[in-house]
C-alpha positions as YAML, in Angstrom:
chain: A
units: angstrom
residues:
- id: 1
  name: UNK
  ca: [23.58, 19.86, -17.80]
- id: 2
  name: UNK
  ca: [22.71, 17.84, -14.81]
- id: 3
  name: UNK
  ca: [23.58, 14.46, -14.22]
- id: 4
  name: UNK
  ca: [20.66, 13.46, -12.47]
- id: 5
  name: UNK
  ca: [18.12, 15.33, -14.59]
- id: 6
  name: UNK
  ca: [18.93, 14.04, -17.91]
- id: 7
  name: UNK
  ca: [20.99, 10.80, -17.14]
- id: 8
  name: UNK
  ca: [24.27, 11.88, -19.61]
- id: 9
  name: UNK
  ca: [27.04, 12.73, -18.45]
- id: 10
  name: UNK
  ca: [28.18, 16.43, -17.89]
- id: 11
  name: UNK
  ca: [30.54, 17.31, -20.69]
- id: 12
  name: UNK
  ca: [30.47, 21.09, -21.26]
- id: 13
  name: UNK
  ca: [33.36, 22.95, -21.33]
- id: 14
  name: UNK
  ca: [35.23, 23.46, -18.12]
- id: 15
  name: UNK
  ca: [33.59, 20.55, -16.29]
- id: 16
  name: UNK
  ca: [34.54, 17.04, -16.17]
- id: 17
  name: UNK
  ca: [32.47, 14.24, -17.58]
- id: 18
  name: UNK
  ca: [30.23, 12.69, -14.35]
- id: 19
  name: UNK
  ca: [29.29, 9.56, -13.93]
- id: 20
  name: UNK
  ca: [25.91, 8.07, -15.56]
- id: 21
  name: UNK
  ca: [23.35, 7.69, -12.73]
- id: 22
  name: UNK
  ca: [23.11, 4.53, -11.01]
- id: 23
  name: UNK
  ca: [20.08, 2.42, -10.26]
- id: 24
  name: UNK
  ca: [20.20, 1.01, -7.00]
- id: 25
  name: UNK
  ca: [16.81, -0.49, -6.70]
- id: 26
  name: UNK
  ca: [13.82, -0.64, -8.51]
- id: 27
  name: UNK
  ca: [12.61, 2.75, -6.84]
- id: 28
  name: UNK
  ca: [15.62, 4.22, -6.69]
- id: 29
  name: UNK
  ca: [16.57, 4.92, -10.38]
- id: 30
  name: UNK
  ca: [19.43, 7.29, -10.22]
- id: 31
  name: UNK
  ca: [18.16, 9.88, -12.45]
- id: 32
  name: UNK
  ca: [16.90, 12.67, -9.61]
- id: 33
  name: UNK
  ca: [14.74, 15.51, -10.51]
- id: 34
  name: UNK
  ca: [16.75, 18.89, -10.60]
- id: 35
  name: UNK
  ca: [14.34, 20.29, -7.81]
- id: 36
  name: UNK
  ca: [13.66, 17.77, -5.70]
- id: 37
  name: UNK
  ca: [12.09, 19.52, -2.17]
- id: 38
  name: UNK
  ca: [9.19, 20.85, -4.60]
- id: 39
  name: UNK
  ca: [8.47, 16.75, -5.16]
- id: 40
  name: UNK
  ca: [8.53, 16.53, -1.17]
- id: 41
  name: UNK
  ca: [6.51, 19.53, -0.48]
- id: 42
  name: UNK
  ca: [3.39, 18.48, -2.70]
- id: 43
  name: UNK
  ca: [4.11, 15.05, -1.79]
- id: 44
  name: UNK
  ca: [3.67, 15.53, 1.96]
- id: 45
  name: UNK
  ca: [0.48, 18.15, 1.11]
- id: 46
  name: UNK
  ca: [-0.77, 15.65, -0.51]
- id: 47
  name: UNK
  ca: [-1.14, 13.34, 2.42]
- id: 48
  name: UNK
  ca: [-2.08, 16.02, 4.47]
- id: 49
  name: UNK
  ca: [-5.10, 17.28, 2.43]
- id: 50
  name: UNK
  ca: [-5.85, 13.56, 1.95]
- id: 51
  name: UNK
  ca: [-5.33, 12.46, 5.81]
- id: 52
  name: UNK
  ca: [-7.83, 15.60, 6.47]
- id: 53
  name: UNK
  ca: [-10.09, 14.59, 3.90]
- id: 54
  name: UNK
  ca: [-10.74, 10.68, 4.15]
- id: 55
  name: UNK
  ca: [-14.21, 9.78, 5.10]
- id: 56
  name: UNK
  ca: [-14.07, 6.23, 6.55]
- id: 57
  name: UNK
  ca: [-17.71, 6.42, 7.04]
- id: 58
  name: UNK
  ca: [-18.09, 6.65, 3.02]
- id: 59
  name: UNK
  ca: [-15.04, 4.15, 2.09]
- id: 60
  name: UNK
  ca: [-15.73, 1.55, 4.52]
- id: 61
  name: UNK
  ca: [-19.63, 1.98, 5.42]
- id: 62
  name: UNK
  ca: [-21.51, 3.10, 2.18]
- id: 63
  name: UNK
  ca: [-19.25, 1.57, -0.53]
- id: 64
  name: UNK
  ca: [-17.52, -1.31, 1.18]
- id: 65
  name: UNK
  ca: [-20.69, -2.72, 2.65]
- id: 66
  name: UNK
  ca: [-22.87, -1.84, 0.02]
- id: 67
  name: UNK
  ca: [-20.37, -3.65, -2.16]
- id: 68
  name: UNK
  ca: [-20.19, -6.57, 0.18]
- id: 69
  name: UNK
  ca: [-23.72, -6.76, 0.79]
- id: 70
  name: UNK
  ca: [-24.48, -6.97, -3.07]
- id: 71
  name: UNK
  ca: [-22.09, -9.68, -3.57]
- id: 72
  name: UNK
  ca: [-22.98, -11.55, -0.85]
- id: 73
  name: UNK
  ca: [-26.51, -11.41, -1.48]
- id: 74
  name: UNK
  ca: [-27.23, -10.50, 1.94]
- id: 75
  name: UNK
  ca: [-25.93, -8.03, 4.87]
- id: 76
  name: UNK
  ca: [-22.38, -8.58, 5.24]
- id: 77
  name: UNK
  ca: [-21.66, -7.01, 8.72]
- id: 78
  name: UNK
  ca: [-25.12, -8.42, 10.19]
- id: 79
  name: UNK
  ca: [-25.03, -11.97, 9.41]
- id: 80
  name: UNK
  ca: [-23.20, -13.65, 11.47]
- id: 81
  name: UNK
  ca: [-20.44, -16.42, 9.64]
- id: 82
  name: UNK
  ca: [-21.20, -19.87, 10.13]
- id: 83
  name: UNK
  ca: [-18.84, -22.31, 9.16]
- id: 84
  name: UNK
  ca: [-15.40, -22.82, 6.89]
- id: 85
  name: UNK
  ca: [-16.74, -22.35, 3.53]
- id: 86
  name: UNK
  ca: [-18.82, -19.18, 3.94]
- id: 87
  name: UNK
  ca: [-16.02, -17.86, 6.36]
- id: 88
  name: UNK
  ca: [-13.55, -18.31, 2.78]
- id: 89
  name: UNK
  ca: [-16.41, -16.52, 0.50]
- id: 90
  name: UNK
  ca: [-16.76, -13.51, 3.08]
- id: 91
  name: UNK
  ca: [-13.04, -13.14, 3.30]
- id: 92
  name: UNK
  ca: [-12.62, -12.72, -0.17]
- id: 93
  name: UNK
  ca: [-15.60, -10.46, -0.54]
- id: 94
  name: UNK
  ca: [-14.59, -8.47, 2.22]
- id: 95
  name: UNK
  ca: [-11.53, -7.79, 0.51]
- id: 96
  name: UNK
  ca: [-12.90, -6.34, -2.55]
- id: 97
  name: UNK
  ca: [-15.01, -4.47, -0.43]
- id: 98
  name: UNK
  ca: [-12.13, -3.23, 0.98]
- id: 99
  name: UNK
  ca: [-10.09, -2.71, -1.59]
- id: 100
  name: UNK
  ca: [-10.16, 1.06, -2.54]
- id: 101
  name: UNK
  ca: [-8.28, 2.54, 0.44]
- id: 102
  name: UNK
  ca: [-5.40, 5.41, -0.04]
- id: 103
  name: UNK
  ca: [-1.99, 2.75, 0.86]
- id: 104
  name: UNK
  ca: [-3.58, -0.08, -1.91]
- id: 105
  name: UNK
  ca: [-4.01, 2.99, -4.53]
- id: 106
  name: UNK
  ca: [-0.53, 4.74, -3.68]
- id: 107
  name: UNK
  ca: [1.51, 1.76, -3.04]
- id: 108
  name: UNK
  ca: [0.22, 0.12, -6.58]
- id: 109
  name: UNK
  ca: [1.04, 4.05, -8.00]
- id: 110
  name: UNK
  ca: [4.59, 3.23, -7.15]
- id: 111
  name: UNK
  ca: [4.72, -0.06, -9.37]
- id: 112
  name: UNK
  ca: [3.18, 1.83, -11.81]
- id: 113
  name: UNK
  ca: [6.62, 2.94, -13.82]
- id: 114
  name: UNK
  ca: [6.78, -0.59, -13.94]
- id: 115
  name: UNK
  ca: [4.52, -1.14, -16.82]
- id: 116
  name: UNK
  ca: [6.21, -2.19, -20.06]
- id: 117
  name: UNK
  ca: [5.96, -0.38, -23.55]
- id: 118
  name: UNK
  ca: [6.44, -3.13, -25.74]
- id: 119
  name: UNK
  ca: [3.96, -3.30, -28.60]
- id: 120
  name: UNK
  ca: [2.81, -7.08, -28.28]
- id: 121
  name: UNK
  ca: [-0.23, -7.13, -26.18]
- id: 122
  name: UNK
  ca: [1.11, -10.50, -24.51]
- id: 123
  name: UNK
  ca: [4.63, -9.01, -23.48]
- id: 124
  name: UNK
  ca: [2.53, -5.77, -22.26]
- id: 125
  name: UNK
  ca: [1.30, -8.59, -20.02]
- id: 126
  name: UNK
  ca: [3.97, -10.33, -18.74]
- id: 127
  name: UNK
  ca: [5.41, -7.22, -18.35]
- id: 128
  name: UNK
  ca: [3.02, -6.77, -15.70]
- id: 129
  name: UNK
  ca: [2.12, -9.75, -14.39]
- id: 130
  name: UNK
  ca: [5.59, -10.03, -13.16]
- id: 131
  name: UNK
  ca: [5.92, -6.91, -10.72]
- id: 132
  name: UNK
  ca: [2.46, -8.72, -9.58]
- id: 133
  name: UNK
  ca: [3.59, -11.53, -8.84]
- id: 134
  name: UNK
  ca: [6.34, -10.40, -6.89]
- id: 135
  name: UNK
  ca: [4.04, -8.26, -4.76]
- id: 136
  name: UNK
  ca: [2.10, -11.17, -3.99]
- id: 137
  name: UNK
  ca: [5.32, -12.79, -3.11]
- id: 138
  name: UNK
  ca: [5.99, -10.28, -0.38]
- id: 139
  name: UNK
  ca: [2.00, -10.08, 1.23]
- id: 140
  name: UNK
  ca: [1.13, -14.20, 1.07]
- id: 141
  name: UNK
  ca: [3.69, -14.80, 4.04]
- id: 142
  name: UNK
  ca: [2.58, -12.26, 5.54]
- id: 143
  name: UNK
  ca: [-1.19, -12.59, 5.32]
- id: 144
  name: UNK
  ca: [-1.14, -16.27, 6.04]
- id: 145
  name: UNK
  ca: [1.13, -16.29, 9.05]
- id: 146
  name: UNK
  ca: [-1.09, -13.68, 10.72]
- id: 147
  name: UNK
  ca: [-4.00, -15.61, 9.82]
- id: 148
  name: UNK
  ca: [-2.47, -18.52, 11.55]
- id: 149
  name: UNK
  ca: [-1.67, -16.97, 14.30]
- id: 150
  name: UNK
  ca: [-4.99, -15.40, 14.76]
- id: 151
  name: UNK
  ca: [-5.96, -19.11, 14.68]
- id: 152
  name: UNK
  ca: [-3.83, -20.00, 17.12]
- id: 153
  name: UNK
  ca: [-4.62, -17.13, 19.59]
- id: 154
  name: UNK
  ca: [-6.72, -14.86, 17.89]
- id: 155
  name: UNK
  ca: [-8.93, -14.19, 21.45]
- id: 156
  name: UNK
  ca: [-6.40, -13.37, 23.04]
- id: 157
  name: UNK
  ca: [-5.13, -10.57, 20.76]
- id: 158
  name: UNK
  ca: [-6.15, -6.69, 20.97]
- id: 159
  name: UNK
  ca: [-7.81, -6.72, 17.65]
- id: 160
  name: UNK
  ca: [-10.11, -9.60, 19.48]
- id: 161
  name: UNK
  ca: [-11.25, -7.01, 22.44]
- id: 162
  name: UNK
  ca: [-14.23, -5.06, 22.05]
- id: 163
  name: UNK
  ca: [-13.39, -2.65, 24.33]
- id: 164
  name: UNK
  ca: [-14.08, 0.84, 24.54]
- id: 165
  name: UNK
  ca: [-13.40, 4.06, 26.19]
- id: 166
  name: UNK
  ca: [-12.09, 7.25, 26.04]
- id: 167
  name: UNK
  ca: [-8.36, 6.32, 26.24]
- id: 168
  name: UNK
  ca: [-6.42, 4.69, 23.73]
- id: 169
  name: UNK
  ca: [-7.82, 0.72, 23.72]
- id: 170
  name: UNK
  ca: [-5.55, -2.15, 23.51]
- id: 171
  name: UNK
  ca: [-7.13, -2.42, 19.86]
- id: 172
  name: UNK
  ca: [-6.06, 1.69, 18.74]
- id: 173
  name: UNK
  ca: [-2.62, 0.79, 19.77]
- id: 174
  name: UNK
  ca: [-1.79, -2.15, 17.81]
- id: 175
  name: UNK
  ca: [-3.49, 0.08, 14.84]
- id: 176
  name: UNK
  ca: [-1.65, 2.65, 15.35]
- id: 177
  name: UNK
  ca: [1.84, 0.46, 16.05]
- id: 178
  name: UNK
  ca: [1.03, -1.28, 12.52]
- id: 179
  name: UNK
  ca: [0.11, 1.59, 10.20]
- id: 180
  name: UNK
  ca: [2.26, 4.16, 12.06]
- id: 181
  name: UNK
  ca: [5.30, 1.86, 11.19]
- id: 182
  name: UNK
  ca: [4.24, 0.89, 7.42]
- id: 183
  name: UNK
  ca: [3.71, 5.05, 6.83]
- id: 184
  name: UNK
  ca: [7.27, 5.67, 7.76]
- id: 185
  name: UNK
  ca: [8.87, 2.88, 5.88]
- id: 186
  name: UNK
  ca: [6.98, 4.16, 2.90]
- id: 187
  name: UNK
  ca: [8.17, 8.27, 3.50]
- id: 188
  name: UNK
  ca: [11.45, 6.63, 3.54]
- id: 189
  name: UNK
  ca: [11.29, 4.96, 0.47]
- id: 190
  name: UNK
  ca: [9.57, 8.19, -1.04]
- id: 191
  name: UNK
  ca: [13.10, 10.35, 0.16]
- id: 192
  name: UNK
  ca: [15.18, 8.15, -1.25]
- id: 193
  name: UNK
  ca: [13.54, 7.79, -4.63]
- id: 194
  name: UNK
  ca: [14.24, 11.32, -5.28]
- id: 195
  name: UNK
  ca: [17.69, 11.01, -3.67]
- id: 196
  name: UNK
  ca: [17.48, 12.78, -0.34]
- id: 197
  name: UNK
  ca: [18.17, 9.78, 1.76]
- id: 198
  name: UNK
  ca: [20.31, 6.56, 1.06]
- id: 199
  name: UNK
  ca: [18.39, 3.80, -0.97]
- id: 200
  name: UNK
  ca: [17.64, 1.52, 2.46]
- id: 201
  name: UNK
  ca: [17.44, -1.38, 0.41]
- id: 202
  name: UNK
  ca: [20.21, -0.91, -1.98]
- id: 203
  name: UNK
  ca: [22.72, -3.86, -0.46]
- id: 204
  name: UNK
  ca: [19.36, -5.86, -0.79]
- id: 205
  name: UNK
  ca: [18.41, -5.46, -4.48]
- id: 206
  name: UNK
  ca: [22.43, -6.15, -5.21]
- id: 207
  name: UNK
  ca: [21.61, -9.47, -4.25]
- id: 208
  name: UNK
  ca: [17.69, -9.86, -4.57]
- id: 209
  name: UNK
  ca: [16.88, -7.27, -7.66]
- id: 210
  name: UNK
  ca: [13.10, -7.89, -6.53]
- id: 211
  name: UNK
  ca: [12.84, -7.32, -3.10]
- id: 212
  name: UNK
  ca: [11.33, -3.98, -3.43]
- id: 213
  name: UNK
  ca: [8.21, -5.44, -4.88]
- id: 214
  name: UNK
  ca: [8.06, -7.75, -2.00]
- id: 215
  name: UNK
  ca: [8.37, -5.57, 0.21]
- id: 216
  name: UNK
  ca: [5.33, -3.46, -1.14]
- id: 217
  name: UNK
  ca: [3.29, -7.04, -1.07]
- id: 218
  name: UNK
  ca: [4.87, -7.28, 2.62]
- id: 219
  name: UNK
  ca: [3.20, -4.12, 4.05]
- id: 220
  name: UNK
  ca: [-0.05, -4.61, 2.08]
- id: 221
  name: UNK
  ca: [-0.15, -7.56, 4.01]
- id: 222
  name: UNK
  ca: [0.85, -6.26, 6.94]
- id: 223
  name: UNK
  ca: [-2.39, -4.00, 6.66]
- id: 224
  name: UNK
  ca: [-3.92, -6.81, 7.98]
- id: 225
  name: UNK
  ca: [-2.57, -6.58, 11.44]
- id: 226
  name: UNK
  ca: [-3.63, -2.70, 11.79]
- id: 227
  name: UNK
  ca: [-6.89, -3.11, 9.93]
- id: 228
  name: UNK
  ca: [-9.98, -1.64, 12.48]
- id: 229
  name: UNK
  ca: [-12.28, -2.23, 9.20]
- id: 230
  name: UNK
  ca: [-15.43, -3.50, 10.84]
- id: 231
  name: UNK
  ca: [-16.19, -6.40, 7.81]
- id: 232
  name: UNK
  ca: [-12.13, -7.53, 8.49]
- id: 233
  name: UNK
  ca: [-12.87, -7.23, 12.40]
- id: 234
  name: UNK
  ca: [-16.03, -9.78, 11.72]
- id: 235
  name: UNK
  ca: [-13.47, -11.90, 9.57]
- id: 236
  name: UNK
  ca: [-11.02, -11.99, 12.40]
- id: 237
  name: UNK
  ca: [-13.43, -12.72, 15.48]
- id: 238
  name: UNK
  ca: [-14.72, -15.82, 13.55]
- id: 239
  name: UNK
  ca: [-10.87, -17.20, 12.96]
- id: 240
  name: UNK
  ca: [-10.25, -16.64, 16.31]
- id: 241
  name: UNK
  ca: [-13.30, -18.70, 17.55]
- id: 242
  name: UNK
  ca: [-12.25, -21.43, 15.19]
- id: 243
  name: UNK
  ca: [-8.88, -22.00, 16.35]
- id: 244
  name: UNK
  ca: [-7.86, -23.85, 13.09]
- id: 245
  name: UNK
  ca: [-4.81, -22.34, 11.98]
- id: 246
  name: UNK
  ca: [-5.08, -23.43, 8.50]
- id: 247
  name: UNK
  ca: [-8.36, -21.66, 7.98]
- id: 248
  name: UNK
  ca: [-7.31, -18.47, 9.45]
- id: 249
  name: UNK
  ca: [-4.20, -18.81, 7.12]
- id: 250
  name: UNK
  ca: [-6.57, -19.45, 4.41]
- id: 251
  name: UNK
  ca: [-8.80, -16.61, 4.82]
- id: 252
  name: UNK
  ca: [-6.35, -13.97, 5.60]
- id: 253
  name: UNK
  ca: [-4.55, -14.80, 2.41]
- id: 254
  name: UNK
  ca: [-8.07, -14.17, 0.65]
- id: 255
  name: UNK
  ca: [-8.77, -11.14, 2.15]
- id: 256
  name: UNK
  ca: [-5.56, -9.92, 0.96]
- id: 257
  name: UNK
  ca: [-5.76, -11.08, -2.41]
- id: 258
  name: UNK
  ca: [-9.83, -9.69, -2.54]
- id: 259
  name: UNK
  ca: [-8.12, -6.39, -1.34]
- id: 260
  name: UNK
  ca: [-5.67, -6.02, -4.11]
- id: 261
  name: UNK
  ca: [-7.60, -7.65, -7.10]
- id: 262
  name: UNK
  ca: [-9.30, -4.41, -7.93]
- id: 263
  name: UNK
  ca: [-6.40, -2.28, -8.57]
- id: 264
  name: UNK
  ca: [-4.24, -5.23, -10.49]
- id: 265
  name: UNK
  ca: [-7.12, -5.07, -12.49]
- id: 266
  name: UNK
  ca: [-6.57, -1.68, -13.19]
- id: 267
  name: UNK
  ca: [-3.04, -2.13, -12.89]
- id: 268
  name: UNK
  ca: [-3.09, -4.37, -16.57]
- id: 269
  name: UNK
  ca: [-5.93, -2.13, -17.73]
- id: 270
  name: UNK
  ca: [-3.77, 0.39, -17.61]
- id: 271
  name: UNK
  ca: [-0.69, -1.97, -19.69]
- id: 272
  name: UNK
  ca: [-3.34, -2.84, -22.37]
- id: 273
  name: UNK
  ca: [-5.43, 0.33, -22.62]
- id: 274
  name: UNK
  ca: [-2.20, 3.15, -22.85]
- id: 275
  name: UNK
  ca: [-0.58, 0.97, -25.46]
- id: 276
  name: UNK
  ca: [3.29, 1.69, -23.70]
- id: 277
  name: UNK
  ca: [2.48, 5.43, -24.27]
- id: 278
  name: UNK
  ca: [2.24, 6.20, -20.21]
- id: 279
  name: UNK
  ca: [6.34, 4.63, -20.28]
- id: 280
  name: UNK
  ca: [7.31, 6.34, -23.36]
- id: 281
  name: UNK
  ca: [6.33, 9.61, -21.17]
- id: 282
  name: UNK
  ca: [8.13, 8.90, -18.02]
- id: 283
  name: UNK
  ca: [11.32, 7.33, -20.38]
- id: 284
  name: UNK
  ca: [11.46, 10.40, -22.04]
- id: 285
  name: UNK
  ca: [12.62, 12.35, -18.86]
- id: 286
  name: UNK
  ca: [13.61, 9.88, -17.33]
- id: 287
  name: UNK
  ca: [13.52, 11.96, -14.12]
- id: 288
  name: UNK
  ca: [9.66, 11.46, -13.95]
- id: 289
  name: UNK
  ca: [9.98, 7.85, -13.04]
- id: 290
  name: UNK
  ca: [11.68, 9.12, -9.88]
- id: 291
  name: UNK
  ca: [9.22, 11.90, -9.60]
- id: 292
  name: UNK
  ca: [6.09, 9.86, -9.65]
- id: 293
  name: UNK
  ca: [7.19, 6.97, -7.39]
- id: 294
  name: UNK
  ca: [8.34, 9.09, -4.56]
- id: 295
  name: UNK
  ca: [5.37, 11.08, -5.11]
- id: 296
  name: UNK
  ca: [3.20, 8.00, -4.60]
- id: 297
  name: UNK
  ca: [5.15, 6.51, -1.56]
- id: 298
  name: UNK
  ca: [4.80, 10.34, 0.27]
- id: 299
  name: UNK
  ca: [1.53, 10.44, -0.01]
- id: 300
  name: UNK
  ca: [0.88, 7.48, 1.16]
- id: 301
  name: UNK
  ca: [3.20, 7.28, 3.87]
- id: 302
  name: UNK
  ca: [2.46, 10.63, 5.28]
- id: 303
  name: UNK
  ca: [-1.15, 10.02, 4.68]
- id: 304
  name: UNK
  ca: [-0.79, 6.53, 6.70]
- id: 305
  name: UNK
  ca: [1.26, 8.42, 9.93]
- id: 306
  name: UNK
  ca: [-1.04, 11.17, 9.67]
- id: 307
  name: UNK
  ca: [-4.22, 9.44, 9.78]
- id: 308
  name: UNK
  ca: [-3.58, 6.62, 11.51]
- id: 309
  name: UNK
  ca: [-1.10, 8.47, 14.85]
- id: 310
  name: UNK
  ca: [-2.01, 11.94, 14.36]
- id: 311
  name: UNK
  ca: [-5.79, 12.11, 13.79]
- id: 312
  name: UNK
  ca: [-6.32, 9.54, 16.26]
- id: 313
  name: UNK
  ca: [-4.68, 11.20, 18.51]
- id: 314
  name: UNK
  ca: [-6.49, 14.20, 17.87]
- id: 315
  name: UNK
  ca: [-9.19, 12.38, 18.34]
- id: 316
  name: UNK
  ca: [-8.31, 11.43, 21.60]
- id: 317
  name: UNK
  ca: [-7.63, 15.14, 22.65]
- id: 318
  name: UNK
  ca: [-3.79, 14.59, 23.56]
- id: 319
  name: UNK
  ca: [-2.83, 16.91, 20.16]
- id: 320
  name: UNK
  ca: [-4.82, 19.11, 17.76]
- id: 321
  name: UNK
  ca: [-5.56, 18.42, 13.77]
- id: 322
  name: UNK
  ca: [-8.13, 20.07, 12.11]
- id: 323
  name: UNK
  ca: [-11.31, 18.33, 12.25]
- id: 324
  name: UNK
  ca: [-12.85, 17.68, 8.37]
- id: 325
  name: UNK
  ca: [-16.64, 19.28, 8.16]
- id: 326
  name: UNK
  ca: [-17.96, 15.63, 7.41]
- id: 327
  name: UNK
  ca: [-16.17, 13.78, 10.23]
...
C-alpha cells in the first residue's frame, strides 16, 4: 500500500514501514494520488478546451455590462465618470461585473478543500471566513499600490494608450507580461500539489503557514495590472486623469473586492449548504484534496498562458491555435 495514496505507512511483509506524508503547505498536502500524470493530462486539457472555448465577447460584453448597466441604472461603458464618489460606485460595480472570469473561479476552486466540516453552522463559518481573509490579505496591497500608482502616473502607462495596430501594442504586452507570469506561477503550484515538482513555497509556510492564501489574493490582485476589460480600462483612464493617489488606491481595492465578492459568496454557500459533507469526501481519500487543488491551479494556469500568450499571439499571426467557431 502506497504511502502517498492512503497516508499510512507501508507495513506489509517484506517492506519497511515509510514515513507518514508530510504537509508542506497548504496546497501541498503530502498525500499524492497513485497516478498522478492522468491529474496533469486532464488538467492541462482542461485549460486547453477552456482557453479555445472562452468567449470574451459573452463574459465581458453581454453579462458584465448588462450586469453593470442594471446596477448602475444606466450604461456603464458609455457614461462617462464624473467625479470621486461615482468613480468608487463604478469601481465596485465593475467588479461584480467582472467577477465570473476562469482565474477568480479556479483560483477560489483551489481554497475550496479549505472548507471546514464541523457541524456548528458558526464554526462552518469561521472556518471559511478565515482562508478569506487571508486572500484578501494577499490582493489589498496589491490592488491599492497599483491603484496608487496609476494615480501617480497612470497616463503615462501602456494600459493608458489607446493605441492600435496590427503589431503587438504597448497595452498587449503588459497583458500578456502580467497574465503570462500569474499562469505559470499557478501550473507550478498545480505540479507540485500532486508532487511532481518541489513545493516552491515550502521554506515559506515553515515560517508563514498562510502565505499560500496570500499569495492567491496576490495574483487576483495582480489581475489588475493585465486586465484589457473595457469597464476596468474606463476605471483606469479616469484614475489616471485624477492624479490623486488615494482615490486610485481606493478604487482599485474596490474593484478587486467587487471582483471576488461573487464567488466568496458562493464560497460560504457552499460551507453552509453541503453541511461538511464535500470535506468528509475529499478526507476520506485523502488523496483527492491533492487531486482537486492541482486540478484547479492547471486549469487555470494553463488556461491563463494559453489565452492570454498563445491565442494572442495567434491572433497576431506569429503562431497558429485553432480559432473557436464564435470568435
Amino acid at each position: 500500500m502506497s504511502t502517498y495514496a492512503s497516508g499510512q505507512p507501508d507495513t506489509t511483509a517484506g517492506h519497511a514501514p515509510r514515513p507518514l506524508p508530510t504537509r508542506t503547505s497548504l496546497f501541498v498536502t503530502g498525500d499524492f494520488p497513485r497516478r498522478r500524470w492522468p491529474t496533469v493530462l486532464l488538467g492541462t486539457l482542461g485549460g486547453l478546451l477552456l482557453a479555445y472555448a472562452w468567449n470574451a465577447n459573452l463574459v465581458d460584453d453581454q453579462i458584465g455590462f448588462g450586469t453593470a448597466d442594471a446596477l448602475l441604472g444606466h450604461d456603464a461603458h458609455g457614461t462617462p465618470i464624473t467625479g470621486v464618489v461615482s468613480g468608487v460606485l463604478f469601481a465596485f460595480v465593475s467588479g461584480l461585473a467582472g467577477s465570473f472570469t476562469a482565474c477568480n473561479i479556479a483560483a477560489f476552486g483551489a481554497v475550496g478543500p479549505l472548507v471546514g466540516q464541523s457541524p456548528s453552522l458558526r464554526h462552518r463559518l469561521l472556518h471559511v471566513a478565515k482562508p478569506l481573509g487571508w486572500v484578501f490579505a494577499g490582493m489589498a496591497p496589491v490592488s491599492a499600490a497599483y491603484g496608487a500608482l496609476v494615480g501617480l502616473v497612470g497616463t503615462h502607462m501602456p494600459q493608458f494608450s489607446t493605441a492600435a495596430g496590427k503589431g503587438l501594442t504597448p497595452r498587449a504586452l503588459q497583458s500578456m507580461t502580467a497574465f503570462g507570469l500569474i499562469g505559470l506561477v499557478m501550473i507550478v503550484l498545480g505540479l507540485a500539489a500532486v508532487g511532481l515538482v518541489r513545493d516552491p513555497l515550502a521554506g515559506l509556510s515553515r515560517r508563514f503557514p498562510n502565505a499560500p492564501l496570500v499569495l492567491v489574493g496576490a495574483m487576483i490582485g495582480g489581475f489588475l495590472v493585465g486586465r484589457p476589460y473595457p469597464l476596468f480600462r474606463d476605471l483606469f483612464r479616469h484614475a489616471a486623469t485624477t492624479h490623486n493617489p488615494v482615490y486610485g488606491a481606493g478604487a482599485f481595492l474596490l474593484q478587486s473586492i467587487g471582483n471576488i465578492a461573487v464567488m466568496a459568496v458562493l464560497f460560504v454557500a457552499l460551507a453552509y449548504g453541503t453541511g461538511g459533507r464535500l470535506q468528509r469526501v475529499l478526507a476520506s481519500r485523502p488523496a483527492r484534496i491533492s487531486v482537486v487543488t492541482a486540478a484547479a491551479f492547471l486549469v487555470a494556469g494553463v488556461f491563463t498562458v494559453v489565452y492570454w500568450d498563445v491565442r494572442m499571439l495567434a491572433r497576431l499571426g506569429y503562431l497558429w491555435f485553432p480559432p473557436s467557431p464564435w470568435g
